[in-house]
C-alpha positions in Angstrom: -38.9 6.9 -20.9 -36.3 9.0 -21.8 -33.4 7.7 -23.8 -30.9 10.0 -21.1 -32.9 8.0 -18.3 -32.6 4.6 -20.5 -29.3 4.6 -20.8 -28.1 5.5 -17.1 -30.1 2.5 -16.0 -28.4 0.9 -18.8 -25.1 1.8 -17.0 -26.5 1.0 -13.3 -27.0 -2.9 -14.3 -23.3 -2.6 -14.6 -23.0 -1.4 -11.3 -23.8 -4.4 -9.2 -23.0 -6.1 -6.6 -19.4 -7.6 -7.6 -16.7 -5.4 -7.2 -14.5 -6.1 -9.9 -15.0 -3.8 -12.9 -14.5 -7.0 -15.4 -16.6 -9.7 -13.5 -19.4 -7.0 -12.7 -19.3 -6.5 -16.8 -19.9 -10.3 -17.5 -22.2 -11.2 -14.2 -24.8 -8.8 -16.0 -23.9 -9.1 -19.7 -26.7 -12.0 -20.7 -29.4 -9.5 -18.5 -28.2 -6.7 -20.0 -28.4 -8.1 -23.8 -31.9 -9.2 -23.2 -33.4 -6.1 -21.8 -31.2 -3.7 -24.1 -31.3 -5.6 -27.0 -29.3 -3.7 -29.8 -27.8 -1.4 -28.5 -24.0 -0.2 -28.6 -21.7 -1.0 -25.4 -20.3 1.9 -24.4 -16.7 0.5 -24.5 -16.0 -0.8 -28.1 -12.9 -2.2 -29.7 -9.6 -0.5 -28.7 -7.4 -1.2 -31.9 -5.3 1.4 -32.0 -1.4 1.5 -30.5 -1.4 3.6 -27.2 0.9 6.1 -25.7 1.7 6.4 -21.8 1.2 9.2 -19.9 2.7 8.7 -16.3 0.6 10.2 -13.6 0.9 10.3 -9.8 -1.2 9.8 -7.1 -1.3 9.9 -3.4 -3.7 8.2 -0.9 -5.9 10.0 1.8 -5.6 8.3 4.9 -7.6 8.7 8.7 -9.1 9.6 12.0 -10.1 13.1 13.2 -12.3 14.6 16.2 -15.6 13.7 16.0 -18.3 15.2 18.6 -15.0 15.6 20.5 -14.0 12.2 20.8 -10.6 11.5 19.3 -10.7 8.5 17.0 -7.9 6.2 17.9 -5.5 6.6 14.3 -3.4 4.1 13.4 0.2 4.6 13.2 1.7 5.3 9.8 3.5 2.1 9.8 0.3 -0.1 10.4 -1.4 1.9 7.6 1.5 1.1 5.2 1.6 -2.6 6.0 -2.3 -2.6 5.6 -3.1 -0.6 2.3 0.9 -0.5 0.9 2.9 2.4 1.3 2.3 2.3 -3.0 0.3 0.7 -5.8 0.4 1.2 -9.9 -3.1 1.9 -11.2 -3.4 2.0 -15.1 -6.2 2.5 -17.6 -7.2 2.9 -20.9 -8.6 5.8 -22.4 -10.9 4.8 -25.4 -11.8 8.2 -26.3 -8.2 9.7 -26.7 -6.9 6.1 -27.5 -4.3 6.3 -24.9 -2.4 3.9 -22.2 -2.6 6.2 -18.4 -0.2 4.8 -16.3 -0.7 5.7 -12.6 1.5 5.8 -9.6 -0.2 5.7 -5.7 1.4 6.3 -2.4 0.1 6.5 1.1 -0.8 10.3 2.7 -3.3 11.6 5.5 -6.1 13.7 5.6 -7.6 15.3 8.7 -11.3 14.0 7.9 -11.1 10.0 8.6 -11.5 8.0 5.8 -8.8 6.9 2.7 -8.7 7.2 -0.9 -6.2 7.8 -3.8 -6.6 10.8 -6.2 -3.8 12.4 -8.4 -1.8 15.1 -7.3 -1.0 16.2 -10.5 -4.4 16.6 -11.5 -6.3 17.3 -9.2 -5.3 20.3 -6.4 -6.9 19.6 -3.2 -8.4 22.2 -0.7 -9.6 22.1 2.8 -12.1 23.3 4.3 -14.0 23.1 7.4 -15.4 19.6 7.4 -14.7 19.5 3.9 -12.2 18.6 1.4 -12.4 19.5 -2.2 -10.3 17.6 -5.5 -10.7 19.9 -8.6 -8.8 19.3 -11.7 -6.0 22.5 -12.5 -7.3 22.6 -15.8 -10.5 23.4 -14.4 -13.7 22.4 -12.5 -15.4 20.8 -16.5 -12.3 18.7 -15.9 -13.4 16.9 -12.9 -14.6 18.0 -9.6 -14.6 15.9 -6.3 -16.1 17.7 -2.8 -15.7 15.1 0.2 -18.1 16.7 3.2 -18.3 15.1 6.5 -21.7 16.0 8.0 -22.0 15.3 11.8 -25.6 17.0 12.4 -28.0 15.3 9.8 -29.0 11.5 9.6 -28.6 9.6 6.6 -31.8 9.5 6.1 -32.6 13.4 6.0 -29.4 13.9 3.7 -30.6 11.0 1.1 -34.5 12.9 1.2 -32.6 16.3 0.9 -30.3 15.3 -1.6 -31.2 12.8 -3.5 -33.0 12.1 -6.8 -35.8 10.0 -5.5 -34.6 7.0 -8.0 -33.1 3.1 -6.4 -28.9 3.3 -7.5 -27.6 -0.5 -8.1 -23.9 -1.3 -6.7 -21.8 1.1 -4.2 -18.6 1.0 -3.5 -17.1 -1.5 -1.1 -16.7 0.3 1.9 -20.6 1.1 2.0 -20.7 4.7 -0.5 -24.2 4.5 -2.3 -25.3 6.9 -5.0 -28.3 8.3 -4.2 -28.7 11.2 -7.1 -27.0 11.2 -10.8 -27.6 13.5 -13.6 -26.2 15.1 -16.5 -27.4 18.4 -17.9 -28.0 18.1 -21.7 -27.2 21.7 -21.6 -23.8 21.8 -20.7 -22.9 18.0 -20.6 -21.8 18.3 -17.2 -22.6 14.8 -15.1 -23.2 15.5 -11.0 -23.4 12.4 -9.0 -24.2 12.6 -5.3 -23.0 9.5 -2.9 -23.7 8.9 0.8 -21.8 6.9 3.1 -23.1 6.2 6.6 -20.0 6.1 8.9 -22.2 6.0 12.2 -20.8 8.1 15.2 -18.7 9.7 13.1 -21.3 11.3 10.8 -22.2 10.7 7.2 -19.8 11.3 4.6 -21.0 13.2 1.4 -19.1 12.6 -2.2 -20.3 15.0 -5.0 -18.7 14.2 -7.9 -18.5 16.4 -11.7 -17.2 16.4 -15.2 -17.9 16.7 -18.6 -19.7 13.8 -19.9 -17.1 13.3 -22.8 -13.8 13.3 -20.9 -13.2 9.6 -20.1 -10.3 10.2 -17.8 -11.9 13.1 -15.6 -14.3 10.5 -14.9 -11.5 8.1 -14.1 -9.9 10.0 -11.3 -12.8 11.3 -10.2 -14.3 7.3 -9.9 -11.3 6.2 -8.7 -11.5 9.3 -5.7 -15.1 7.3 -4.7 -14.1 4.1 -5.3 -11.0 4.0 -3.6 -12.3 5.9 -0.4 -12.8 3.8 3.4 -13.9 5.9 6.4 -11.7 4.6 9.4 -13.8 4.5 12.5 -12.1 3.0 16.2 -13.3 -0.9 15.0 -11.5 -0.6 11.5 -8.7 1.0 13.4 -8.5 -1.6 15.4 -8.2 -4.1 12.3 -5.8 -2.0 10.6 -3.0 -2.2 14.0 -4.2 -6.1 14.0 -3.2 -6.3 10.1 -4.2 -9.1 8.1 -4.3 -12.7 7.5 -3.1 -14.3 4.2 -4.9 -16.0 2.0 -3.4 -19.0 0.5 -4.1 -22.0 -1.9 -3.1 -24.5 -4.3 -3.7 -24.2 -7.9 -2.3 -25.9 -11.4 0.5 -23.2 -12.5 1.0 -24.9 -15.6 -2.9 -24.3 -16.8 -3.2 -21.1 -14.8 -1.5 -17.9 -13.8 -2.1 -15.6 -10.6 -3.2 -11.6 -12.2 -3.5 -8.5 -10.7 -4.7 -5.9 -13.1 -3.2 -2.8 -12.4 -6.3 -0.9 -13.2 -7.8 -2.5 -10.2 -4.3 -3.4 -8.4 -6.8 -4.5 -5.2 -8.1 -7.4 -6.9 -6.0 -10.6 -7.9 -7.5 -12.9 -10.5 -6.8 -16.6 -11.2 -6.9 -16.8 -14.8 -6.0 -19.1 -17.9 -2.3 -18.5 -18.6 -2.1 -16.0 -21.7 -5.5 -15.2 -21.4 -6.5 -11.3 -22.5 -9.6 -11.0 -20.1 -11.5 -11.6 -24.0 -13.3 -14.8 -23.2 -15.6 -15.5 -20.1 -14.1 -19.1 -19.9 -10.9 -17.5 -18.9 -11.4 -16.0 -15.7 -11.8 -19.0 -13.2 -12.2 -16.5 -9.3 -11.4 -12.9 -9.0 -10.4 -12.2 -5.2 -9.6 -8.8 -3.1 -8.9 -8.0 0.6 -11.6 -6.6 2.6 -11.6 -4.2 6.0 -15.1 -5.5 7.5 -16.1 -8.8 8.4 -17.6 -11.3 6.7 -21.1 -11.0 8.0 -20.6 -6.7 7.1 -19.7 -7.4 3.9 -21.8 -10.1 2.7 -24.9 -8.2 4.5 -23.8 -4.7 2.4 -23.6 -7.0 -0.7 -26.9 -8.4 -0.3 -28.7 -5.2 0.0 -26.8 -3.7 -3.3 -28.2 -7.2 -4.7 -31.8 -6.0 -3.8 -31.3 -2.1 -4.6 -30.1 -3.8 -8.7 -33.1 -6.1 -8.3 -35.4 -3.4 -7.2 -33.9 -1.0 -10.1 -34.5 -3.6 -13.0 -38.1 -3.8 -11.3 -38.9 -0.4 -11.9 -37.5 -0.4 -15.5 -39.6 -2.9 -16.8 -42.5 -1.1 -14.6 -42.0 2.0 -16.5 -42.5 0.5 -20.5 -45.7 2.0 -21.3 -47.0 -0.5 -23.8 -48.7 -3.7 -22.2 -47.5 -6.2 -24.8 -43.7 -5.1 -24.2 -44.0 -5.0 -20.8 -45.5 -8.4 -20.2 -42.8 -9.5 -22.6 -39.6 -7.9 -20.7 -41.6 -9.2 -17.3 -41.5 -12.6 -18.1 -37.7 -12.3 -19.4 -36.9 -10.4 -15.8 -37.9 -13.8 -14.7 -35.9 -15.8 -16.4 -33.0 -13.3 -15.6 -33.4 -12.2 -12.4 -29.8 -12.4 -10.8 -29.2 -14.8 -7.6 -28.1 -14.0 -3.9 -28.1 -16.9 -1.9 -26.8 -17.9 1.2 -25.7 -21.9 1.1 -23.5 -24.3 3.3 -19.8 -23.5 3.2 -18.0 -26.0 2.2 -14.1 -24.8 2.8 -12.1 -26.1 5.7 -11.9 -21.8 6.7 -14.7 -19.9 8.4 -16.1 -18.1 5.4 -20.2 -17.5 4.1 -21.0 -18.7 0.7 -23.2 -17.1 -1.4 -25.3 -18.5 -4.9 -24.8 -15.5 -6.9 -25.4 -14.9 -10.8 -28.4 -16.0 -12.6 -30.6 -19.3 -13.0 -28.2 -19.7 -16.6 -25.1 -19.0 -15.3 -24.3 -19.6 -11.1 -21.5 -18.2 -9.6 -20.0 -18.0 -5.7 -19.0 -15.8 -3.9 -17.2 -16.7 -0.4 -16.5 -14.1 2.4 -13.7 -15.6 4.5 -12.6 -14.3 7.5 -9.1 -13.7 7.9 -8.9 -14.3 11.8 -7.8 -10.6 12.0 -11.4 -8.6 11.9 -11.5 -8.2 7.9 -12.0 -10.7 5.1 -11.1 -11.8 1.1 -13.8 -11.9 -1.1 -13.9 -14.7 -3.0 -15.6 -14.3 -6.5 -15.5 -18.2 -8.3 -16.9 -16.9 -11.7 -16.5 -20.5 -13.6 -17.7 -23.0 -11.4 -17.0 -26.0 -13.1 -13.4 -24.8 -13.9 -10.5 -27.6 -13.8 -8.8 -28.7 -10.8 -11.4 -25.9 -8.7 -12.5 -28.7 -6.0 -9.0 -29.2 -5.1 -8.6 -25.5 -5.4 -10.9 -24.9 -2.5 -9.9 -27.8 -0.3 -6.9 -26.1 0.0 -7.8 -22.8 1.1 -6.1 -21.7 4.2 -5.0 -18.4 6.1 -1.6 -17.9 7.4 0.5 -14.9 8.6 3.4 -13.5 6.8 3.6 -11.1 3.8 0.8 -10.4 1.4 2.5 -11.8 -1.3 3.3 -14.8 -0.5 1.7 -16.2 -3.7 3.3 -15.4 -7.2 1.6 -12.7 -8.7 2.0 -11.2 -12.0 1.2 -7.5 -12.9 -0.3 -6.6 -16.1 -1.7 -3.8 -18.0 -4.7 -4.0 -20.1 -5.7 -1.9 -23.4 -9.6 -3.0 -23.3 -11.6 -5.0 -21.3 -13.7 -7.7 -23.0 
């Protein structure tokens, strides 16, 4: 197999089914270390002091014609109360060795969904049906086309499109990547994602850069990432609003997180902790615009498509010993996705996940208003958990009705 090939696997195993960037790292670390065993992570020690560079981004918001039936489109108010009128999104850029500090607010496109990309960087154009985000220092810089496509089924568009090759992971609102290559030539990565958005058509991302600018493929990630189509039902959630989740925890061992990388997802966390240790992290949660069923059901078929992936990997090693070898391994490692009693006082599914060495949960809880929280417990035996979950309940009021602190991180693990 070719090393190119070996190592974008390498990266799909990080791609899984848990949706923050740090969990996802350290759900498939101990797989990852057995089936990759010496090589280099491709985010190493950041020692160096950084500098900021402030940045500015808006978010794409809703509803359009489709097959000339207007979508019903949420108020601007509603869509400010649901996703925040504006959020702070940093990162760290290992390559350069710089701090990006980003700043998001709330806009609205013409084609239906949301996302966030960076006005500064990007200048956007539309087109009929189409919507495309290239960097003003040029396409090599980054490169994001958004295309809705109302006359071809998912189906045909992932035959005609795609690669032929089972992506791990997607993004939370249902975008899978169905074709990723880079050409050694020029360096220059295309990734093709699909997102099925029913009677309103498909949605097709095409993203680009060059392979060696980190923070081209930041914004354009964060375009992908960040992007929900809104069809009537979501609409409908988004004027309902959302429940609040709410619970009890020990504030002198522990400290509520929001990592402004990922400001979506709030993690309880030892106080002081640096994100270094695996112990630290005790549950990772984040607000969600489908139900519970939706999104445990779209999490359990990312679960297979990773399963299906390592599968093929091991599949492909040519020579019988190693193969047998990395099969019995695969066995030992294969990752969990189970579906067992819930045991909170809330309606909510919970789900076995991890590996037979290290379980984790994962509890999709409605929020009596059509969405959900996801619930990610990463150490199940942490202190004072039991009580932690006893105490889960959802109420109205703000969002942050729970101290949360923001912080900025250099590296991750």
């Amino acid at each position: 197999m070719k090393k190119q090939e070996e190592a974008k696997i390498k990266d799909l195993l990080f791609e899984a089914t848990a949706y923050d960037e740090y969990i996802k790292k350290q759900v498939w670390e101990n797989i990852e270390n057995e089936l990759f065993k010496g090589e280099k992570s491709e985010v190493g020690d950041m020692k160096k002091k950084s500098r900021v560079r402030k940045w500015k981004f808006t978010i794409i918001a809703v509803a359009v014609l489709v097959g000339g039936t207007l979508c019903a489109e949420p108020v601007v108010s509603a869509l400010q109360k649901y996703f925040g009128q504006t959020k702070s999104q940093d990162f760290y850029n290992p390559k350069e060795e710089v701090f990006v500090k980003a700043e998001t607010e709330l806009y609205k496109s013409e084609l239906g969904y949301t996302t966030f990309y960076n006005k500064d960087y990007f200048e956007m154009t539309q087109m009929e049906n189409k919507e495309q985000f290239i960097a003003r220092t040029g396409k090599q810089d980054g490169m994001v086309e958004i295309e809705l496509i109302k006359d071809k089924s998912y189906e045909t568009l992932v035959e005609e499109f795609g690669d032929g090759k089972i992506y791990g992971g997607g993004n939370v609102e249902g975008v899978q990547e169905i074709y990723s290559q880079t050409d050694e030539e020029t360096n220059i990565y295309k990734g093709i994602s699909l997102c099925n958005a029913g009677e309103m058509g498909v949605f097709k991302i095409t993203i680009e850069y060059d392979e060696n600018n980190f923070t081209a493929r930041t914004f354009c990630y964060s375009i992908e990432n960040q992007f929900v189509y809104l069809n009537p039902v979501r609409t409908q959630t988004i004027e309902n609003g959302k429940g609040v989740i709410k619970f009890e925890y020990d504030k002198h061992q522990y400290e509520l997180v929001r990592d402004t990388s990922m400001p979506d997802i709030i993690r309880l966390q030892k106080i002081g902790s640096n994100l270094s240790k695996r112990g630290d992290i005790v549950l990772s949660y984040q607000h969600r615009i489908d139900s519970a069923k939706m999104c445990m059901e779209a999490a359990q078929a990312d679960h297979q498509n990773n399963v299906n992936r390592m599968k093929e990997w091991v599949n492909s090693i040519e020579d019988a010993s190693e193969r047998a070898e990395e099969e019995k391994l695969l066995l030992e490692r294969i990752p969990l996705f189970e579906e067992i009693p819930n045991d909170l006082k809330v309606s909510a599914i919970k789900i076995q996940t991890g590996t037979k060495r290290y379980v984790e949960w994962n509890y999709y809880i409605e929020d009596g208003k059509g969405g959900c929280y996801d619930l990610f417990i990463m150490d199940i035996n942490a202190d004072g958990l039991s009580a932690l979950l006893e105490s889960i309940e959802m109420v109205e009021g703000e969002e942050e009705i729970m101290e949360v602190i923001d912080r900025a991180y250099q590296a991750v693990g």
